[in-house]
N, C-alpha and C positions, 0 to 999 in steps of 0.2 A: 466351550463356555466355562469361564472363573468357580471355581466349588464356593468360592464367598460368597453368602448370603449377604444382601443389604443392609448395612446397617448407617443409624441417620448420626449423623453427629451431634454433640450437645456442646453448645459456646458455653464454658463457663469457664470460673477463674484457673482451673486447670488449666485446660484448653488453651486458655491466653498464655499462661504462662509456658505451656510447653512451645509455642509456637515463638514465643520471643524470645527462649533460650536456643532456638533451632535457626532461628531468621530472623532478628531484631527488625522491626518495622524502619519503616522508613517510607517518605510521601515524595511524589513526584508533583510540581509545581499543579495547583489549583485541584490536586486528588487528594483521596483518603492514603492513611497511613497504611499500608502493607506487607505484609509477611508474604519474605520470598528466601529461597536459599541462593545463593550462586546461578547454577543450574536451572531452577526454576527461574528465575530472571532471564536467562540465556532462550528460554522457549518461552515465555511469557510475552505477552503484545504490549507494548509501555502504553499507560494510565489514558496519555494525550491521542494514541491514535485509537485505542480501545473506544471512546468517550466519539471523537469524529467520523469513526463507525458506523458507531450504534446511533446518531445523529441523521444518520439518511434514513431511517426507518422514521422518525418522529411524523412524516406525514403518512405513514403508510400504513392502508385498510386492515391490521389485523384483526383478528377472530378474537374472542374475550379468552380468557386463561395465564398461563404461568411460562416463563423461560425456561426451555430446560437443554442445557447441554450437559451429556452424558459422559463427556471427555475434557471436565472443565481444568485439569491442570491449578493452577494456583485462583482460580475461577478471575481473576482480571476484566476479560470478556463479556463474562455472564455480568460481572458486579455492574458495567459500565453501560450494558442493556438494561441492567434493572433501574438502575439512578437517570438513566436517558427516557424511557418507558413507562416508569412509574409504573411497574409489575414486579411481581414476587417471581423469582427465579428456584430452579433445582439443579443440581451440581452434582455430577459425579463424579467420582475421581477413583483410581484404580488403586493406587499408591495409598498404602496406611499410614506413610510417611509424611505425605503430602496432603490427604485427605483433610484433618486436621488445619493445616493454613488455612488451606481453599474457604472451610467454613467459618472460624474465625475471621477475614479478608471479605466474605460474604456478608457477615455482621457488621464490623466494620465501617466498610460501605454503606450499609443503610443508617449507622448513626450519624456517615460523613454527612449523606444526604438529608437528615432528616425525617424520613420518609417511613409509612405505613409495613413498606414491601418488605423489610429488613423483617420484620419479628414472623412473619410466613414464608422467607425462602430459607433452603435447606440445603445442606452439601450431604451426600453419602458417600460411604466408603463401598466401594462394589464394581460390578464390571458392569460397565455401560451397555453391554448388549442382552441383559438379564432386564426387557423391557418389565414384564408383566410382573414380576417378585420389585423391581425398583420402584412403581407404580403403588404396589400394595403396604411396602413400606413406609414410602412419604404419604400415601392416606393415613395410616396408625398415627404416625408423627404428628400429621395437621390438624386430624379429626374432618379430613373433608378430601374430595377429589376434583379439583380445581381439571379443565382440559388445558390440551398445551394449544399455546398459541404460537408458539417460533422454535424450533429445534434447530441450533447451533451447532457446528461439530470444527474441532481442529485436533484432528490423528495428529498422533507423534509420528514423528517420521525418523528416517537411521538418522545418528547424530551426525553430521562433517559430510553425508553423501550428498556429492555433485548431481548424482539423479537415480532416482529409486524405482520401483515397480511399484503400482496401487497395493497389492501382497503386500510390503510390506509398511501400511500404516496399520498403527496400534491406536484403537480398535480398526479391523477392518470398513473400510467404506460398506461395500456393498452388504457383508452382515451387519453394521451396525445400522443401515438405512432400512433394510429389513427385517429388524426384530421389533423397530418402531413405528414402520409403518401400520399396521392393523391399529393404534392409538391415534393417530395423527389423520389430518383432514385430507376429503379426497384431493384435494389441491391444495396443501401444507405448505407454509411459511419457512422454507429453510435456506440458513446459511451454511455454504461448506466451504471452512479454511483449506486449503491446499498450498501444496509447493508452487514457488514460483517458478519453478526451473523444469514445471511440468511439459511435455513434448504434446505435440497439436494430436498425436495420436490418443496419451495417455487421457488428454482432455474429453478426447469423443469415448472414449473405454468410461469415463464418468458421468458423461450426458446419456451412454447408453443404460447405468444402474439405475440413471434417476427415474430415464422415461419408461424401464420397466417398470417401475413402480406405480408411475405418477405419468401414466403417458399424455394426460392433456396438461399439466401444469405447464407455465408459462416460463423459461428460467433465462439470465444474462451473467456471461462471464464477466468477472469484473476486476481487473487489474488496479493496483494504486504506486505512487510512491510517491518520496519524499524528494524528490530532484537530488538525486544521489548518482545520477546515470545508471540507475537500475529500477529492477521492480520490485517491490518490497511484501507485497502481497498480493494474494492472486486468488478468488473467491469465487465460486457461483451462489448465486443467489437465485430465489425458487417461490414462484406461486404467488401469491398476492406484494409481495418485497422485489418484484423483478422488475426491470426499465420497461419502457416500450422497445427500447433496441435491446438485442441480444448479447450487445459488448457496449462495456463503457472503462473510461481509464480517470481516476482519481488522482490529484495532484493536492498531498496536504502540505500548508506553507510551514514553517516557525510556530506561526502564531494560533496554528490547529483549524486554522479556512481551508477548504475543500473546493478545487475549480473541477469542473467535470466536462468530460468528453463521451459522448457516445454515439451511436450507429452500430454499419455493420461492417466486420472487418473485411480487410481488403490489402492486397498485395501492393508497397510501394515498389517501380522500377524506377530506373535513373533516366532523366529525363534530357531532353536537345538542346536545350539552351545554355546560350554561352554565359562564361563569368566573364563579363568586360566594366569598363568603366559606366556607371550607370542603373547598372543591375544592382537590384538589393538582394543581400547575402542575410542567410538567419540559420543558424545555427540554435537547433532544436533537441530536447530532451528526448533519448532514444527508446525512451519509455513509449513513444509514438508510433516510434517502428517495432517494438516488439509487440504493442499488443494488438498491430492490427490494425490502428483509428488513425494511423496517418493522413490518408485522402480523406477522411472525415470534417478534419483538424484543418487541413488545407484547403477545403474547399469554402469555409468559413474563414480562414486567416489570410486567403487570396484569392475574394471572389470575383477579380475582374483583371482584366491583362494575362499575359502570359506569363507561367508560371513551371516548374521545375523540380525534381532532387537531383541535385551535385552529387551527395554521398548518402548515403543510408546503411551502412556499415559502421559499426566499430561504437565509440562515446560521442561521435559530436557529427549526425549527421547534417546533410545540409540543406538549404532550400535556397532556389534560385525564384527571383518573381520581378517584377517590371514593376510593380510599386510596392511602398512599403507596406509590411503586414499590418492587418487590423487592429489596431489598438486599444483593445478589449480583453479584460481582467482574464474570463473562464480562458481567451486564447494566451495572452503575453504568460501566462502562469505554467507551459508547456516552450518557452522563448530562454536558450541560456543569452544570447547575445545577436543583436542583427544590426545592421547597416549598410548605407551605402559604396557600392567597390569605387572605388579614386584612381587605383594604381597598382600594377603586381610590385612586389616585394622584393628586394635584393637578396641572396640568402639568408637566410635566419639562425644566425651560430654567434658564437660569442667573437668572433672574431671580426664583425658586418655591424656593430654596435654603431660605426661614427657613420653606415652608410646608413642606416637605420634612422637614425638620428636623422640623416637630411631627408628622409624619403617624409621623414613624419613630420618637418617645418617647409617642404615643398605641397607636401598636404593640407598646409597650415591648421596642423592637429595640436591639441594641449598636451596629448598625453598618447600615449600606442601599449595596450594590452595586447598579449599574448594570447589567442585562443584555438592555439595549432598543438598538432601532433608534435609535441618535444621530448629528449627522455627525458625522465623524473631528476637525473643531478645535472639536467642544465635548464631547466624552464626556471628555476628562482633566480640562479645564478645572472642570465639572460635578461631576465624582465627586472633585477635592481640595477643591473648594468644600466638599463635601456631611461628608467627613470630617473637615476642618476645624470645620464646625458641630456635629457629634457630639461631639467632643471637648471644644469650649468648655460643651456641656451637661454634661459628665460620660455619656452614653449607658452603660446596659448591660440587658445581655439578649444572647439568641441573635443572630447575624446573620441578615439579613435582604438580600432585592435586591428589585428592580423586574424586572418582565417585563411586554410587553405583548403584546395581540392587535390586531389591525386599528386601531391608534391609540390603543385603549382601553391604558391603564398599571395597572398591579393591583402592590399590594405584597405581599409573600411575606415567610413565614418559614422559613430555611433549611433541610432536614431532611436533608441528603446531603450 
């Protein structure tokens, strides 16, 4: 444990002032203005996903009290739970460096909002697993001892590491979930940020800390991303904020709407069915296949006919089905591209351009996207060739792309 005692921070024109000769504020669309360095930016959660977050909790039974995450970094999180929540948050932050923003950014946020919670939450400077002296401190501070209702956590983890040991998050998991537990409810409200690049083993090493703890609390892993063909975050959630299913997968658009997936996870294998003329092709965000909710996802996006995975490797697995998918927001929002197959493909190189061209006006397609495995200095090269050639034909009709399977190329007609 840190030999730093607690100490709370004071927002005053200091304060400001040092914090905007360190990290001139700056607001991200529809947030408050924010002090961050480089670095803090680099491990900070941006404004917009912070905010859709803390937005799935808005229906959810918490306990009366206060936010408190103990490893709040530039407190981003915490601010975006307190302005979604309409509750006073507390902040810890390790960094004396850092500490300072965090509480200022704290303020901040409650002027952006408005809101009562800004002039009772509090950032300290200290080490987050010093529950009982961090507790005593923001009493002196407050003049009162608010309980917690949600305890948050997102450890630093090694900077650039492809995959790490739980050891090595700062603070540790398991002491910093037990130096809080004896404060916090027998079935406590917690979220715990983690890597996304966690291994199915390091996962059950974390459900094993919590159910020490907390063996009846109720909890759901919960993946998200931003259709980036990865996972962007990757959280358990604990105790009255849990799903009914144990896994769910988050899909946030642009526009910060949230479509959700859940169940229980389950193994995709590749499945019998042919890719011929007729079959409808869909290529899916592999966000589906990593976290599990594949068959979930498909058992709603193709409840009747038979139905298929081509590929489930790599960025663009595939789904084979007899009709087309459901056409329905929470499904099409896990959908990069689907249609119907017409035709296999002549090869696909820059050289196949004029065959390409009649495979896509025998298709009588308006236009033929790319949505195959190409390397990176020939898929632009390829697909301006390609609409170049449409155009000098006059092309029209539906659009249309290429997908393929195991090398095989298959033309499509678009229907999504």
């Amino acid at each position: 444990m840190s030999a730093i005692r607690p100490v709370a921070m004071t927002v005053d024109e200091r304060t400001r002032a040092f914090a905007e000769s360190e990290a001139p504020a700056s607001a991200e669309k529809s947030g408050p203005a924010l002090h961050a360095t480089a670095e803090m930016r680099r491990l900070a959660t941006p404004w917009n996903v912070a905010l859709a977050r803390s937005r799935l909790l808005a229906g959810c039974d918490l306990p009366p009290g206060i936010l408190l995450d103990p490893a709040c970094g530039s407190a981003t999180q915490l601010a975006a739970l307190c302005a979604t929540l309409g509750r006073p948050g507390l902040g810890v932050e390790l960094s004396g460096a850092v500490a300072p923003l965090a509480a200022v950014n704290l303020c901040a946020a409650g002027d952006w909002a408005e809101a009562a919670w800004g002039t009772s939450s509090r950032v300290l400077w200290g080490d987050g697993t010093a529950a009982a002296e961090i507790l005593e401190v923001h009493r002196q501070s407050l003049g009162a001892a608010p309980p917690i209702a949600l305890l948050h956590i997102d450890p630093a983890r090694p900077a650039d590491a492809q995959r790490h040991t739980l050891d090595e998050m700062e603070p540790r998991l398991d002491v910093l979930l037990a130096a809080w537990a004896p404060h916090l409810a027998t079935e406590p409200a917690l979220i715990l940020d983690l890597s996304p690049r966690l291994s199915d083993g390091q996962r059950e090493e974390v459900d094993a800390i919590v159910a020490g703890l907390w063996p009846t609390a109720a909890s759901t892993w919960q993946w998200m991303t931003q259709g980036r063909g990865r996972i962007d975050r990757l959280s358990l959630w604990v105790g009255p904020i849990a799903d009914e299913n144990p896994a769910r997968l988050l899909r946030l658009s642009r526009d910060g709407e949230l479509e959700t997936i859940s169940g229980v996870q389950a193994t995709s294998v590749i499945g019998t069915m042919e890719a011929e003329p007729g079959v409808h092709l869909t290529v899916v965000d592999p966000s589906l296949i990593a976290s599990g909710l594949a068959e979930s996802w498909r058992a709603n996006a193709a409840p009747t006919g038979e139905s298929g995975w081509a590929v489930i490797d790599g960025r663009r697995p595939v789904l084979l089905s007899e009709h087309p998918i459901v056409a329905e927001p929470t499904l099409s929002a896990f959908i990069r591209i689907g249609g119907e197959i017409l035709a296999m493909a002549p090869a696909v190189d820059l050289d196949e351009v004029e065959a390409l061209t009649k495979a896509a006006l025998t298709a009588e397609l308006g236009s033929l996207k790319l949505r195959c495995s190409l390397p990176p200095e020939i898929q632009p090269k390829l697909q301006s060739a390609l609409d170049r050639s449409l155009k000098r034909e006059d092309a029209a009709g539906p659009a249309g792309f290429i997908a393929n399977i195991e090398g095989i190329h298959l033309i499509c007609r678009e229907d999504l």
